[in-house]
C-alpha positions in Angstrom: 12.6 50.5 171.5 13.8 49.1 168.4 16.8 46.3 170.3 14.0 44.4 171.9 11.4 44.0 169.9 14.1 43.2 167.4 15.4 40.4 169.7 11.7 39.0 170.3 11.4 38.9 166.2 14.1 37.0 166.0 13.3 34.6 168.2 9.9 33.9 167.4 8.2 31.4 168.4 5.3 31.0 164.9 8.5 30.5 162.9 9.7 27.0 161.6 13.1 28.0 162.3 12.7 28.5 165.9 11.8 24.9 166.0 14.9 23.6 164.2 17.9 24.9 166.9 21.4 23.8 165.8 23.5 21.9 167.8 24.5 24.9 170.3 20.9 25.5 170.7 20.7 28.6 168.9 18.6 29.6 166.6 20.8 29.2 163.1 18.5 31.1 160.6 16.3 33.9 162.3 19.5 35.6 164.0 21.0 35.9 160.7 22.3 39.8 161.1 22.4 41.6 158.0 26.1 42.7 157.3 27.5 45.9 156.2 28.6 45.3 152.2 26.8 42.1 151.6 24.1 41.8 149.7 21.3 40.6 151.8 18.4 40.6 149.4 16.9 44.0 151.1 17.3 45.8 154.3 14.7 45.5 156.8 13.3 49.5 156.4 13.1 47.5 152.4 10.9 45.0 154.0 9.0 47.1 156.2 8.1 49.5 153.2 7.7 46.2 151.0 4.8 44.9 154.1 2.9 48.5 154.7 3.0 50.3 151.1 0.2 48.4 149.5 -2.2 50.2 152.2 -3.7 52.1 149.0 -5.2 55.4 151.2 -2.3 55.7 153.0 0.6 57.8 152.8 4.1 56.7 153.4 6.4 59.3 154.3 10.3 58.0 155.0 12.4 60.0 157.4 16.2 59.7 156.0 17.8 60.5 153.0 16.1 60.7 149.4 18.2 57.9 148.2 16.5 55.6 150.9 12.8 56.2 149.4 13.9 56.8 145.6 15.8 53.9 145.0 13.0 51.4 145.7 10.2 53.9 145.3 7.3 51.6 142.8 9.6 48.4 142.1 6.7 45.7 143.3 3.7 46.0 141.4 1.1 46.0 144.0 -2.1 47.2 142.3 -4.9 49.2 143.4 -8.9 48.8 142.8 -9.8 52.2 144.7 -7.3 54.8 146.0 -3.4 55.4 144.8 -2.2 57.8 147.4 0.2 55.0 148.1 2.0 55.4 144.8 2.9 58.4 145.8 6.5 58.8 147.5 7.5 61.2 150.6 10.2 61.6 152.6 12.0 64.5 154.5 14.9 64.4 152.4 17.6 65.1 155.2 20.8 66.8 154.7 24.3 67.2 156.6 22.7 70.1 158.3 19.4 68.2 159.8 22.2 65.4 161.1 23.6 67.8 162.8 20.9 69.8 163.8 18.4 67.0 164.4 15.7 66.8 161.8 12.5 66.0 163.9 10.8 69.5 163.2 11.3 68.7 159.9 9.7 65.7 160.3 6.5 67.2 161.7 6.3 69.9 158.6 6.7 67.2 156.7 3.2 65.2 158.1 1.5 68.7 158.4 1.9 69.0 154.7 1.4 65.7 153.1 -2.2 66.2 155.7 -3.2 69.6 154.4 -2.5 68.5 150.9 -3.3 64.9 150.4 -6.1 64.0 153.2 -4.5 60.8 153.7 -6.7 57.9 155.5 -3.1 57.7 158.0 0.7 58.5 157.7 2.6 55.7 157.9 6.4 57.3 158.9 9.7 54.9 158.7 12.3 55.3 160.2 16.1 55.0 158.4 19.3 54.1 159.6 20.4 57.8 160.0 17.6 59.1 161.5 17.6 56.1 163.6 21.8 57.1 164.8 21.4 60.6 165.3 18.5 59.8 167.6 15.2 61.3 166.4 12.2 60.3 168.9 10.0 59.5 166.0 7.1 58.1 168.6 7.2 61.8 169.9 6.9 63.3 166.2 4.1 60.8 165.7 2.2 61.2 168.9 2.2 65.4 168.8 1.2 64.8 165.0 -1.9 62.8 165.4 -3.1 65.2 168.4 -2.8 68.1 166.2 -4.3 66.9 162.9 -6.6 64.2 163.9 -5.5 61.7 161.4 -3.3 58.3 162.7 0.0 58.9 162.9 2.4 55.1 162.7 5.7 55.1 163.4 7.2 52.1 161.7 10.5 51.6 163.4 12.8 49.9 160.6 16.2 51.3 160.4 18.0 49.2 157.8 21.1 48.1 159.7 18.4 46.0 162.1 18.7 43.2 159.8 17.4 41.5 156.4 14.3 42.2 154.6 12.3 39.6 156.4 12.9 41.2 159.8 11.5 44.1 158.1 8.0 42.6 157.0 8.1 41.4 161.1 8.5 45.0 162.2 5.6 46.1 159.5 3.5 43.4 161.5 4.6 45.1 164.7 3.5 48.4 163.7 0.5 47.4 163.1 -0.1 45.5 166.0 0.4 47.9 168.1 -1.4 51.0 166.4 -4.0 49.6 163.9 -5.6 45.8 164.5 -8.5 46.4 167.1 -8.6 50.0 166.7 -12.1 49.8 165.0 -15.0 47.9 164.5 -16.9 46.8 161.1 -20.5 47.5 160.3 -20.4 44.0 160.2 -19.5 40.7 160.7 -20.3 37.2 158.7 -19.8 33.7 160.5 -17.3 33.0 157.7 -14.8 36.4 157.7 -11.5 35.4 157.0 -8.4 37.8 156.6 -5.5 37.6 154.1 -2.0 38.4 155.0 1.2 38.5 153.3 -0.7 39.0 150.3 0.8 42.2 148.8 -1.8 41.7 145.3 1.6 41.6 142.9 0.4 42.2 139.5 -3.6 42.1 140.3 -3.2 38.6 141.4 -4.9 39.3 144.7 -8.2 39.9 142.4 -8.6 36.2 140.6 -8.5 34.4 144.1 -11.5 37.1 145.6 -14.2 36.0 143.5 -13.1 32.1 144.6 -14.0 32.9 148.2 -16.9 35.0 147.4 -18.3 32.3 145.6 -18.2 29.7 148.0 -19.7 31.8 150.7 -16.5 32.9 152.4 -16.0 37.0 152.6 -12.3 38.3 153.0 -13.0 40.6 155.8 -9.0 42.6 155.8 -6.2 41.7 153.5 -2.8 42.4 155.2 -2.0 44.5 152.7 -2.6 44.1 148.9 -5.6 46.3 147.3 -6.3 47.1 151.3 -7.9 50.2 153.0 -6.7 51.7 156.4 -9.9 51.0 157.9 -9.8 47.5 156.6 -6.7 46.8 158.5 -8.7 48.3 161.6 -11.1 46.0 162.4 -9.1 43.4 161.1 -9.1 41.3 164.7 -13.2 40.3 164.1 -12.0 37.8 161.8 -12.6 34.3 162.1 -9.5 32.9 160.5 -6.1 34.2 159.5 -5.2 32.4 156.3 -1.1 33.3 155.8 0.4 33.4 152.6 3.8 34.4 152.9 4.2 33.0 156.8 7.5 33.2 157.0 7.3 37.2 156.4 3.7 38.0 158.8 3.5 34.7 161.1 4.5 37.0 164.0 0.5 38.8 163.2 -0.9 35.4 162.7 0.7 34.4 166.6 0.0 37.4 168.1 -4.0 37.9 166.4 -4.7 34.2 168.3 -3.1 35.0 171.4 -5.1 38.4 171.8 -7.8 37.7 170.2 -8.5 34.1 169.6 -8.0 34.0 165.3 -6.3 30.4 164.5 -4.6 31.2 161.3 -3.3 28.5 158.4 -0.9 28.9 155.9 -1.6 28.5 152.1 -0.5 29.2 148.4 -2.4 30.4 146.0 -0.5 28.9 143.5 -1.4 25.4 140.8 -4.5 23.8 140.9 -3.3 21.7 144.0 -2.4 24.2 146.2 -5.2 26.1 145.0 -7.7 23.3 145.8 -6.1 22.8 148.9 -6.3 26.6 150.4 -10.3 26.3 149.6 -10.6 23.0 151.6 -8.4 23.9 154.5 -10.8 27.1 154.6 -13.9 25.6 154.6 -13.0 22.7 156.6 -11.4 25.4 159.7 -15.0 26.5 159.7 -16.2 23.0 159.9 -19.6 23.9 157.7 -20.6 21.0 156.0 -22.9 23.1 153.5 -19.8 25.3 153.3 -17.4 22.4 152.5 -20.1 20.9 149.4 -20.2 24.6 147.5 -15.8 24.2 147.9 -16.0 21.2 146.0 -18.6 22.3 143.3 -16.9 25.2 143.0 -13.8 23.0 142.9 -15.1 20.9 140.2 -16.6 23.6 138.0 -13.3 25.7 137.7 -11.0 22.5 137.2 -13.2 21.6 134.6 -12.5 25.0 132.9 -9.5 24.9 133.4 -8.5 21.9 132.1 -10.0 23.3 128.8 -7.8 26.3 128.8 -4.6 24.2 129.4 -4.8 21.3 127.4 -2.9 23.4 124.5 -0.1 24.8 127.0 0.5 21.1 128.5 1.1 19.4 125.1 3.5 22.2 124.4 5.1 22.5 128.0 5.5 18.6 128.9 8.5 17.9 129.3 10.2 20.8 129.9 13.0 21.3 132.9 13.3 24.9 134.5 15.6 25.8 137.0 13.7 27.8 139.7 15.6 30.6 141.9 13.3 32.7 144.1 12.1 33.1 147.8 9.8 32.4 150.6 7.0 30.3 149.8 7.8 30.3 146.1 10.4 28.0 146.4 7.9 25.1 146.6 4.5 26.4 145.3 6.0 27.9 141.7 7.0 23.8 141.6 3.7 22.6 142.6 2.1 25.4 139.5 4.8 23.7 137.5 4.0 20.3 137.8 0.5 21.0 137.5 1.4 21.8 133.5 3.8 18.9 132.9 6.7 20.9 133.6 9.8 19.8 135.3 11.3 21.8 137.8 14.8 20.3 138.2 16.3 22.3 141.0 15.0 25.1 143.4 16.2 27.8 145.8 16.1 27.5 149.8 18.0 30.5 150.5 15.3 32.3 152.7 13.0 29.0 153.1 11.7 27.8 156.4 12.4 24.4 157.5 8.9 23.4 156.6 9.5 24.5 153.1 12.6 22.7 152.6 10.5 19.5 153.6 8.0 20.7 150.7 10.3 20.9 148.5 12.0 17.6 148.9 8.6 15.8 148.8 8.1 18.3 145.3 11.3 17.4 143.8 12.2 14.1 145.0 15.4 12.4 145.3 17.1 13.7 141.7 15.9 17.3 142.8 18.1 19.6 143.1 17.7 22.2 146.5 20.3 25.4 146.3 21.6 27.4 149.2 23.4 29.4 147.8 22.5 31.4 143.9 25.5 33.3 142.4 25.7 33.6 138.7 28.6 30.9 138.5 26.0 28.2 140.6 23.2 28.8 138.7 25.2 29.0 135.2 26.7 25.5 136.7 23.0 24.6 137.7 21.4 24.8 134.3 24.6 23.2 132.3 24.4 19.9 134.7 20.3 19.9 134.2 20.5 20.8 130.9 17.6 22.7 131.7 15.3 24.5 129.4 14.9 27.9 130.7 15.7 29.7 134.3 12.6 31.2 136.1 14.0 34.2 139.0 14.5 37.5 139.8 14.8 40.0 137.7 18.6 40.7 138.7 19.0 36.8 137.5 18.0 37.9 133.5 21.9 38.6 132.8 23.0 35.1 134.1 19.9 33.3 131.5 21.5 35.6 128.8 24.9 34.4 128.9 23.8 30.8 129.4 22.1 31.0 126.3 17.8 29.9 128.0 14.7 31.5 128.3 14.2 33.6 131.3 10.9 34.3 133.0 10.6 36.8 136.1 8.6 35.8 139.1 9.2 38.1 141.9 7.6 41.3 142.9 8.5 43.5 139.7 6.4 41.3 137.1 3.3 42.4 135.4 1.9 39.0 135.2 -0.3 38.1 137.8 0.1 33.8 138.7 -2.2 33.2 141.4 -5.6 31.2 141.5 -6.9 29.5 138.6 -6.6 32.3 136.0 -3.3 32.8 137.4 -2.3 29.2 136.1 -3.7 30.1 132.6 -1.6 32.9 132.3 1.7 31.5 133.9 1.1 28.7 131.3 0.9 31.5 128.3 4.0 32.9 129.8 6.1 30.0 130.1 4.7 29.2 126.4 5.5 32.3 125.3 9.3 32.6 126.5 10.1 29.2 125.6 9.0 29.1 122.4 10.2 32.5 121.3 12.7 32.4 118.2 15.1 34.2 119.7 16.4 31.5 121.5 17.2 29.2 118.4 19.0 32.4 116.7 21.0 33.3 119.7 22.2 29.7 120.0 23.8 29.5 116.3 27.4 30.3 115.8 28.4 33.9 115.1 28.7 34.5 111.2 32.4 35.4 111.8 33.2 31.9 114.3 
């Protein structure tokens, strides 16, 4: 099952890439094939996982090898308002013997159990690369399960070898699609329900853009999947709009919710006071409310005003200063636009996993002297920040080593922080951070010469 809907995920037709064919009339970027001993930022059961684990009442139980659940296991910090089964890891923990043996009984103990025990709202079971060679009919395991037990049984079929961490997230969307949008119905329904998706609420920052939307009117029926419930994701197709923040990751929902059931969906950030500003317009203008559209701009108006106030002592401090920004996705342009937004200059990005619609972004962010990398090895960025003479590097937390030895601040801004960035509070406290790490004293000490040079 897993060849073709790999092959339709790859060519799909939501994504900016599948609009920008190279000169053979291929695809160039979505068939990208992850490759056996090249680092690929994640596998696609990574990505998968990284989609569906923020479901906070459900429980995830991987079918491989330990090592494929443990060595990810709580690495993004997806928070939780309610439940925390999902912080909880399973998996059947196969050995030799169940490869040669087959290990799909096991599997089945292992859902009876994690049921009797933990109640769980549904299992959501991945599949690994080995359970996915040897052959175990996970759909069968799956389908017996939720007969006995009563209790919704997903296979999530996401074997890593697939492809890259994106593909992943796609499959997530897949799963589902198939198994969980339109399997329910709310208690209600406003003329202004909206669903979030590819929102994974990273640090809590999923809860300073909530009260935004509430008070303009607008009620975020599902979020796809930070801080979200099962049942949530259920009913999750009565919606009026599907507002995509990571699109490149999800769009494959977005297409698929409007051609089943009719949901146009947008793409926004949540990040700077433009972008910001921008996501609540977009909303309210979709709708096409003009009452709607006047409580935006109060609302608009009333927290610009407060935040101007909070920022004025970070934008004296901060203007001025050039970062070199490494990350993903849709951060590659809207960490520039937060940036900006507090005098900063952001004097080259990342476009490693950006669609084409991104790059455009960025180039339009940056301008001419900006500089867009492809590629991000230690030596580039090192050469990067020395041609810039940039003031500190903002990545990834495997990038931390490569700010030490050049001597700069580092700030981390993917999925491991503990700083939420998003919304308009978000902005205050990226502005504290970037405050904070710049103007640390570290820096000046580990600059000086060594007593002994």
């Amino acid at each position: 099952m897993t060849k073709p809907k790999v092959a339709d995920l790859l060519n799909e037709p939501g994504c900016e890439h599948n609009h920008k064919k190279g000169e053979n009339g291929k695809n160039k970027a979505c068939t990208q094939q992850a490759k056996p001993g090249a680092a690929q930022g994640g596998c696609a059961f990574d990505g998968a996982s990284i989609a569906l684990v923020p479901i906070t009442d459900a429980a995830h139980l991987v079918h491989g090898p330990i090592a494929c659940a443990g060595n990810s296991w709580g690495s993004r910090g997806s928070l939780s308002s309610d439940a925390t089964l999902y912080q909880l890891g399973f998996t059947t923990d196969i050995s030799e013997n169940d490869i040669i043996m087959g290990c799909e009984k096991k599997l089945y103990r292992a859902i009876a159990q994690i049921i009797d025990r933990y109640n769980p709202a549904a299992v959501f079971v991945y599949s690994t690369c080995v359970t996915a060679l040897i052959g175990d009919d996970l759909d069968a395991v799956c389908k017996a399960a939720k007969a006995k037990f009563n209790t919704p049984i997903i296979p999530v079929h996401s074997p890593g070898f697939v492809g890259s961490k994106n593909l992943g997230n796609r499959l997530a969307g897949e799963a589902l699609l198939d198994h969980v949008i339109g399997t329910a119905e709310p208690e209600y329904t406003t003329p202004y329900d909206i669903n979030l998706i590819g929102e994974y609420n990273i640090a809590g920052e999923l809860w300073g853009v909530l009260p935004l939307f509430e008070k303009v009117g607008i009620r975020v029926l599902s979020k796809i999947s930070g801080d979200a419930t099962y049942g949530e994701i259920c009913y999750a197709h009565r919606a009026k709009l599907n507002v995509m923040i990571c699109s490149k990751a999800l769009v494959n929902v977005g297409r698929k919710m409007e051609e089943r059931y009719g949901i146009p969906y947008i793409e926004e950030s949540f990040y700077g006071i433009a972008d910001m500003n921008r996501c609540l317009r977009n909303v309210a203008a979709k709708f096409g409310d003009r009452a709607l559209q006047d409580r935006v701009e109060e609302v608009i108006a009333e927290e610009t005003e407060k935040l101007n106030i909070a920022l004025a002592p970070y934008r004296q401090r901060l203007k001025g200063k050039r970062m070199v920004l490494y990350t993903g996705g849709v951060k590659s342009w809207s960490i520039v636009s937060a940036a900006q937004d507090l005098g900063m200059e952001v004097a080259a990005t990342s476009t490693k996993k950006s669609t084409e619609e991104d790059k455009a972004k960025i180039k339009e962010l940056l301008g001419k002297d900006g500089i867009m990398l492809s590629k991000g090895n230690a030596q580039e960025l090192l050469r990067v920040i020395e041609k810039t003479n940039a003031d500190m590097l903002v990545a990834g937390g495997r990038n931390q080593y490569t700010a030490l030895k050049a001597r700069v601040p580092f700030l981390d801004i993917n999925q491991e922080r503990h700083n939420p960035y998003a919304g308009y509070v978000g902005l205050v406290e990226m502005a504290k951070e970037f405050d904070r790490v710049l103007h640390s004293p570290i820096w000046e000490q580990v600059r000086q010469p060594a007593p002994w040079e």
